[in-house]
ZAMARGU-4260 file (C-alpha; in steps of 0.2 Angstrom, whole numbers, plus 5000, padded with zeros to 4 digits):
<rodrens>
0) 4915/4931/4924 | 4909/4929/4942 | 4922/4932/4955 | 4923/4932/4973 | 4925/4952/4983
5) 4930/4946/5003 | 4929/4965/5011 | 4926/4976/5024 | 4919/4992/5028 | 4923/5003/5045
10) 4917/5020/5048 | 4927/5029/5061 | 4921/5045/5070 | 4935/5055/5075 | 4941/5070/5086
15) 4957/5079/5079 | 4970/5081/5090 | 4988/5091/5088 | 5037/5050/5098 | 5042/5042/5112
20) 5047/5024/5118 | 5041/5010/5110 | 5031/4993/5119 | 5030/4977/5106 | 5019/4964/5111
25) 5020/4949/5102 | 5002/4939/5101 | 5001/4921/5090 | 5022/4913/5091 | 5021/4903/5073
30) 5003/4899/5074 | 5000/4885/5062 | 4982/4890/5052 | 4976/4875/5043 | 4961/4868/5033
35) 4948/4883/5035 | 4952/4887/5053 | 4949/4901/5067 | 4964/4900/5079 | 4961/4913/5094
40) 4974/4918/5108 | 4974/4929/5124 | 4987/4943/5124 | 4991/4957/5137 | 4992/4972/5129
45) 4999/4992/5135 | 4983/5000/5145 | 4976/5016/5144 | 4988/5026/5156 | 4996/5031/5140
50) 4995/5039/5122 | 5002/5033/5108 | 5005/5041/5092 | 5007/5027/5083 | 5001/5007/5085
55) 5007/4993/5071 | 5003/4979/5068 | 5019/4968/5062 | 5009/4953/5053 | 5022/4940/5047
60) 5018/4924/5036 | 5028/4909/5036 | 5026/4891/5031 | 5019/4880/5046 | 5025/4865/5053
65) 5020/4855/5038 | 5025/4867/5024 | 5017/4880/5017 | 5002/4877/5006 | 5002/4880/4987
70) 4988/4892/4979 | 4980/4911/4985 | 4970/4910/5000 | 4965/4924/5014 | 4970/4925/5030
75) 4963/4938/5042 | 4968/4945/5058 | 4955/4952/5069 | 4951/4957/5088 | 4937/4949/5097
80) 4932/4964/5106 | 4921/4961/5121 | 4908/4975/5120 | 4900/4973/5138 | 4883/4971/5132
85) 4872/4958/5134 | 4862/4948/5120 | 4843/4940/5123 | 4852/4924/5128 | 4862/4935/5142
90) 4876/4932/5132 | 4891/4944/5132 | 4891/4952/5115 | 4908/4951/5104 | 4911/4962/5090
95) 4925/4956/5079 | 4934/4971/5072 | 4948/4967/5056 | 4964/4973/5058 | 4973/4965/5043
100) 4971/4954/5029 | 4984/4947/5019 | 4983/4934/5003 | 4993/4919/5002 | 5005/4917/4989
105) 5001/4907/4973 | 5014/4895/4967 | 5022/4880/4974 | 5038/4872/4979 | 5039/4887/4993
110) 5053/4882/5004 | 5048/4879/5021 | 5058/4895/5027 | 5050/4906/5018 | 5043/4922/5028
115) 5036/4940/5024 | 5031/4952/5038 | 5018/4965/5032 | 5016/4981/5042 | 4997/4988/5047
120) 4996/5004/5053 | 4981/5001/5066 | 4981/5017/5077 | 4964/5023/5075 | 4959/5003/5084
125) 4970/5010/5100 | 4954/5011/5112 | 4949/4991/5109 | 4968/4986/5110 | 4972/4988/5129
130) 4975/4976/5142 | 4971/4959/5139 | 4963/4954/5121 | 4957/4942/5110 | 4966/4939/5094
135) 4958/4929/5080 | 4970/4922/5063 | 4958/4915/5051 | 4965/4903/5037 | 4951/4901/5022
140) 4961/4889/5013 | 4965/4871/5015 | 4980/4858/5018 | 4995/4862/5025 | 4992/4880/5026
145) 5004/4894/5032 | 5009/4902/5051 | 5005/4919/5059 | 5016/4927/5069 | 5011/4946/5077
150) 5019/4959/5083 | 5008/4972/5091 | 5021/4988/5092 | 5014/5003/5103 | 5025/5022/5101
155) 5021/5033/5113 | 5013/5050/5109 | 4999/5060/5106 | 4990/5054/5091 | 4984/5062/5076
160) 4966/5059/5081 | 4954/5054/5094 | 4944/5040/5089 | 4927/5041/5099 | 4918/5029/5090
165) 4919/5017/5073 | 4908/5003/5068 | 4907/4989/5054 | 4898/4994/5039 | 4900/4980/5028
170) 4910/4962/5031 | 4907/4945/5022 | 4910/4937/5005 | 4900/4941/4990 | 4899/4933/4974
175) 4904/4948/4959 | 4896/4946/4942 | 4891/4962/4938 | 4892/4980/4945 | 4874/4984/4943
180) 4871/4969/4954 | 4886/4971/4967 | 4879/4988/4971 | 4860/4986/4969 | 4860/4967/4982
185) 4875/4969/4990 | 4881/4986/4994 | 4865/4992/4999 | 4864/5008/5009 | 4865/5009/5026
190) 4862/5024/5038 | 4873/5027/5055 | 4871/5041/5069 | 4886/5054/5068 | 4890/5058/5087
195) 4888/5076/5093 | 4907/5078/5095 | 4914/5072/5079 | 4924/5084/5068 | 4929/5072/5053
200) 4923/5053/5046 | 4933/5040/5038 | 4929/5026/5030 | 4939/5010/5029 | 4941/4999/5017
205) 4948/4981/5012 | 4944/4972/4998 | 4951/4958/4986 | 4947/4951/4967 | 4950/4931/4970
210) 4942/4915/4969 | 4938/4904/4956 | 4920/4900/4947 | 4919/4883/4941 | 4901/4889/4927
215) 4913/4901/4917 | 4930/4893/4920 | 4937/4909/4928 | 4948/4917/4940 | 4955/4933/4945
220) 4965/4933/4930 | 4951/4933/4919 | 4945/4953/4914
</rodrens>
């Protein structure tokens, strides 16, 4: 069977450090996400006078304006972060950093109120989610699709760790049909420089098992 892995890999290089009011911001009102699209949008966001011991992200899926699509597609949400380097072009460099990802549902006949809000827990991004920011949704899917709505909610504190630094490791779609293959082609190993001043590593991962091969005539429901 050959199915389709959609992931990604972030390293994050932390400090460890030893609740207060809450800020919500909402970025994306019932944003429509149809046919394959990237639909970005500007937000103003808390700045860095301020900790926070916690950061969500409230993602809630709904049907669009036209009614909600009918089979399992994946929707992303990520932040454009502007880097402040400059490419070969003298182009401003932007990394796009994933902050959720959620699956459509697979069925039919959904009624057009349907809605389900899905909670991220998104603190360690704090540093790249001040002031004003770009927010990506990303619909790979087509027809009517589904709407995005996000609630960025900020509670003040002093965090659990200090995040210096965290990069993307891996991030694409790859075609599965073996594990031999998926690690040797695919998963290759990369090597990243640990800062002076870190005291612990994590790795962060998303993944998902969905997609259809028309050779074998299988799914994700096929073993």
């Amino acid at each position: 069977m050959k199915r389709t892995l959609i992931f990604l890999f972030t390293t994050l290089f932390c400090l460890t450090l030893f609740a207060g009011d809450t800020t919500t911001v909402r970025i994306h009102d019932h944003t429509d996400m149809t046919w394959y699209g990237n639909y970005d949008e500007w937000g103003e966001l808390p700045d860095a006078t301020k900790d926070y011991r916690k950061v969500y992200l409230n993602y809630t899926m709904g049907c669009p304006s036209s009614g909600c699509a009918d089979y399992d597609y994946t929707t992303k949400i990520e932040v454009l972060y502007r880097t402040g380097e400059i490419d070969t072009s003298f182009n401003e460099i932007i990394e796009s950093y994933e902050l959720a990802r959620v699956i459509t549902p697979y069925g039919g006949n959904i009624p057009n109120t349907y809605a389900f809000t899905q909670t991220f827990d998104i603190t360690d991004f704090a540093q790249i989610l001040r002031d004003s920011v770009e927010i990506r949704c990303f619909y790979d899917g087509w027809g009517s699709g589904w709407s995005a709505t996000l609630d960025f909610e900020f509670i003040e504190g002093t965090p659990s760790r200090d995040v210096v630094k965290f990069e993307n490791i891996y991030s694409g779609n790859y075609d599965y049909t073996s594990t031999n293959d998926f690690e040797t082609n695919k998963l290759v190993p990369k090597k990243f420089l640990i800062e002076s001043n870190t005291s612990q590593a994590a790795v962060k991962m998303t993944s998902t098992g969905h997609s259809f091969d028309n050779n074998l005539n299988a799914a994700e429901f096929n073993p």
